[in-house]
LOPA-740772 format. One line per 4 residues: number of its first residue (from 1); for each residue y, x, z of C-alpha. Coordinates in Angstrom, 2 decimals, decimal comma. Layout:
NUM = Y/X/Z  ...
This chain:
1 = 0,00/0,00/0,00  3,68/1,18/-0,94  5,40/2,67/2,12  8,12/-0,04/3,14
5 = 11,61/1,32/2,86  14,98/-0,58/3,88  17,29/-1,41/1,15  20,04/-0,78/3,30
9 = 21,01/-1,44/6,78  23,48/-4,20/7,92  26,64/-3,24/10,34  24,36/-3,84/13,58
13 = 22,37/-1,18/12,03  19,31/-3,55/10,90  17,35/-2,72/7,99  17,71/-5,05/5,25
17 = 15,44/-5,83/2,31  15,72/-7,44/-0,59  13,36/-8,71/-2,94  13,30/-10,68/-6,25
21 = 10,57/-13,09/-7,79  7,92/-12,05/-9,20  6,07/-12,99/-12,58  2,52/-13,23/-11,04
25 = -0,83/-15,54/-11,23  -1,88/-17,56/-8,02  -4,24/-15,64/-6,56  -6,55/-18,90/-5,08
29 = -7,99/-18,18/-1,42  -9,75/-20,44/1,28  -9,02/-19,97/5,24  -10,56/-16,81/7,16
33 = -13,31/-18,09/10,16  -12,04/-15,39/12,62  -9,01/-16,10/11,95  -9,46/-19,42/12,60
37 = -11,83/-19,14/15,62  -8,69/-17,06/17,45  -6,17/-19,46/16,86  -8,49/-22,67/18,09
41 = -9,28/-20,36/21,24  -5,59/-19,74/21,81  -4,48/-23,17/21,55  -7,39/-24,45/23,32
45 = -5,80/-22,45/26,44  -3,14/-24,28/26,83  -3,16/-27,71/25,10  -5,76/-30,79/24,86
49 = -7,63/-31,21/22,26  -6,72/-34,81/21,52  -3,09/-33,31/21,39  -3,81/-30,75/18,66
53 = -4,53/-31,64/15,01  -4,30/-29,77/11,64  -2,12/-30,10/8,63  -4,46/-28,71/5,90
57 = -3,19/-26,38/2,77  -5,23/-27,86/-0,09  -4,14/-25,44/-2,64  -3,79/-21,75/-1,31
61 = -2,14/-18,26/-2,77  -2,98/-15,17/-1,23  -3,82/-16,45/2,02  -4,32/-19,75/3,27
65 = -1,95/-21,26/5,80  -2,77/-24,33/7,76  -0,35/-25,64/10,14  -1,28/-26,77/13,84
69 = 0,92/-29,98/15,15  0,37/-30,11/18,93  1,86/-33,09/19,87  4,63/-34,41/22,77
73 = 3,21/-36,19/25,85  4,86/-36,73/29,18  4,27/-33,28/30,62  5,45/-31,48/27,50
77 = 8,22/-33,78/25,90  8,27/-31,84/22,27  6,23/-31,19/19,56  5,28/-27,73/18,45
81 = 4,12/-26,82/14,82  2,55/-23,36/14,53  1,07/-21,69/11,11  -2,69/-20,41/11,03
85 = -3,43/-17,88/7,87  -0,77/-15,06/8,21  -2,45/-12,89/10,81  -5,68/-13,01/8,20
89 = -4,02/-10,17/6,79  -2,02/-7,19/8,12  1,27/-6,71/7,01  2,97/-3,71/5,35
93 = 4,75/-2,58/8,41  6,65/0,53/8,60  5,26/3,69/10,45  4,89/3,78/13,49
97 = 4,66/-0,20/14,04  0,98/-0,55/13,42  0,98/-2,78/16,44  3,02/-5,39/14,78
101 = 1,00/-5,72/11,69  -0,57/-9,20/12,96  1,72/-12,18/12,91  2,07/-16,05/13,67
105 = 4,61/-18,45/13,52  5,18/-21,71/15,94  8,53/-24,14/15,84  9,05/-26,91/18,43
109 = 10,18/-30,29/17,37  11,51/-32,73/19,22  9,15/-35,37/20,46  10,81/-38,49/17,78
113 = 10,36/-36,38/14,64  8,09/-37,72/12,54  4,97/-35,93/11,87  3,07/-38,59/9,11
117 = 1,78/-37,78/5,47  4,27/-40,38/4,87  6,90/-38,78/6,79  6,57/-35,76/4,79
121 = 7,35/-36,88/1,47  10,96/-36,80/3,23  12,04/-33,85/2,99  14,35/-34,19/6,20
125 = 11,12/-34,39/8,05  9,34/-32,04/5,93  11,26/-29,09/6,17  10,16/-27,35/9,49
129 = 6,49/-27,24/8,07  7,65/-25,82/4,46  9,47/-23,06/6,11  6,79/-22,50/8,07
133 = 4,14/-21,86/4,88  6,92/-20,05/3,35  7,61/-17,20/5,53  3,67/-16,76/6,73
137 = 2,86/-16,28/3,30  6,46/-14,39/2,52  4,85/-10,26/3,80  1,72/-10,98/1,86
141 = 3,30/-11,72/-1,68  6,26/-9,09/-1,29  4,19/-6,58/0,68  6,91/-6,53/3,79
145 = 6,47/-7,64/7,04  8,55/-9,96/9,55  8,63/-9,34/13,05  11,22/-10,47/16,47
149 = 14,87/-10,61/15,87  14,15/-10,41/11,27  16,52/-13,42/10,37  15,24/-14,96/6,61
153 = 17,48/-16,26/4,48  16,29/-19,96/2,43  17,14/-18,66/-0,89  19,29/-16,56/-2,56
157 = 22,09/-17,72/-2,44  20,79/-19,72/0,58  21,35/-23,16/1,14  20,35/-25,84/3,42
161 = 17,34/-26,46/4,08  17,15/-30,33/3,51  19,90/-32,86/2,59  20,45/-34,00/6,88
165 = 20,79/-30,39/7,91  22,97/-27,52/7,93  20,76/-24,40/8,40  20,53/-21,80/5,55
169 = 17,87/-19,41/7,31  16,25/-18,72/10,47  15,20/-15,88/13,16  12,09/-14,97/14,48
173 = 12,09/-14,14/18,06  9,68/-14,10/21,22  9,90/-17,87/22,52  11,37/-19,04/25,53
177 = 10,05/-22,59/26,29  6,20/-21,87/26,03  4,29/-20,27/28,79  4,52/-16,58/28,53
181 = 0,76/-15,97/27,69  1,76/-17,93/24,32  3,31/-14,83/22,58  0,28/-12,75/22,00
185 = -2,87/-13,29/21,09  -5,78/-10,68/21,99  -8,52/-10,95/19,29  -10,80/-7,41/20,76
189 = -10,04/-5,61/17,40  -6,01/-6,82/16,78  -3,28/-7,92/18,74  -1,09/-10,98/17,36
193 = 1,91/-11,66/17,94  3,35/-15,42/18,19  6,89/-15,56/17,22  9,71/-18,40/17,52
197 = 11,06/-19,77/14,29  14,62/-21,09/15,31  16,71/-22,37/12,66  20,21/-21,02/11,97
201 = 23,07/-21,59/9,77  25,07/-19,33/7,32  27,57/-17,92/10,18  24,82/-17,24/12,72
205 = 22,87/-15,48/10,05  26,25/-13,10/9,42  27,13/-12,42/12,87  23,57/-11,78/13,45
209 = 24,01/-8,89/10,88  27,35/-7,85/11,56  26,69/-7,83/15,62  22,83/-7,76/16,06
213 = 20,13/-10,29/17,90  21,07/-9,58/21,25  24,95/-10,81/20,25  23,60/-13,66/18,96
217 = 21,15/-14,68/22,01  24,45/-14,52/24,12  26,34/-17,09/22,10  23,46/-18,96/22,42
221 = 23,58/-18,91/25,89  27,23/-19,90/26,04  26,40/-22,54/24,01  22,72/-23,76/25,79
225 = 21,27/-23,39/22,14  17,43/-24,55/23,45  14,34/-23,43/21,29  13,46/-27,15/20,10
229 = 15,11/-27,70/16,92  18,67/-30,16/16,77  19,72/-30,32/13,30  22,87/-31,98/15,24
233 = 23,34/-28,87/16,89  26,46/-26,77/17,23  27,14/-24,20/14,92  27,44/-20,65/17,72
237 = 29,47/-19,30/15,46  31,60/-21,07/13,13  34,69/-19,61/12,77  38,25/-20,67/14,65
241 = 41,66/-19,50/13,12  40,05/-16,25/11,12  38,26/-15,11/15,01  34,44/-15,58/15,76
């Protein structure tokens, strides 16, 4: 595999890569048992079973991604979608991150979103679980990798991800609302790590680049910006009178 080199590096000092379509066939695949097996383990440790069900990827390229929908009850009053597929593969990580080349993706919903086959022909309500297949199977057909704090833009030029919604991108980082033991799962030969998708919009993604995560994570404490996903939801860091 090609060794992974930045493009260039924002004003934070993040690398940044960039990467353009490619003319390529579908490369048809169907989902991986172990990788399977580790995610129904995980889950099973801390959800019911009659909570969890499986949104199925009929068609797959380059690996398969299934999504998990673990749904609200009166202990846990949200939803959480997480993808199952892009740890079959490691990704091209730079040196010296070996550890990181195992990867899965969860979003939390909030409890009223609706999570139907009908539902999903909207594209208000479908969006969440797009992004999701998009950016699990995003390291595999560019030969990158994403990891905590890697903000991805939807599209280039980006633009919102569904007509109700403002958000042009989102961040991966280590979840907050979970239990702890939720980040990481141990499989004996690999290590995966469970990452947040939170949903941003256009100025969150700049200041993001121009001040770095931890910049970010403050305005959204200022701002009680929770993990569960408001497309309502104030923007951290639109701009007043030319200041942040």
């Amino acid at each position: 595999m090609e060794e992974l080199k930045p493009d260039g590096y924002s004003e934070s000092g993040s690398p940044i890569y960039k990467y353009e379509p490619q003319d390529r066939d579908i490369e048809p695949v169907s989902g991986d048992p172990n990788t399977i097996s580790h995610i129904d383990e995980h889950l099973d440790r801390f959800f019911a079973d009659e909570d969890i069900s499986v949104f199925h990827e009929i068609i797959s390229d380059k690996v398969h991604i299934d999504i998990y929908m673990i749904k609200a009850n009166a202990e846990r009053p949200y939803n959480v979608l997480m993808t199952s597929g892009l740890s079959s593969l490691p990704m091209n990580v730079p040196e010296g991150l070996e550890g990181l080349a195992y990867a899965e993706i969860y979003t939390i919903l909030p409890a009223d979103w609706p999570l139907t086959q009908d539902a999903f022909d909207n594209e208000d309500n479908y969006w969440p679980i797009r992004q999701l297949k998009t950016l699990a199977r995003f390291p595999h057909l560019y030969g990158t990798w994403i990891g905590e704090g890697h903000t991805i833009a939807n599209g280039n030029p980006p633009e919102p991800m569904s007509p109700n919604c403002g958000f042009e991108g989102v961040i991966l980082l280590s979840g907050f609302t979970l239990p702890e033991g939720f980040a990481f799962i141990e499989t004996g030969d690999k290590v995966i790590s469970v990452l947040s998708m939170i949903p941003l919009y256009a100025e969150e993604m700049d200041y993001k680049l121009k001040k770095g995560t931890d910049a970010l994570l403050e305005k959204f404490d200022k701002y009680n910006i929770s993990e569960i996903i408001d497309v309502n939801r104030k923007n951290t860091c639109k701009k007043k009178f030319g200041f942040f």
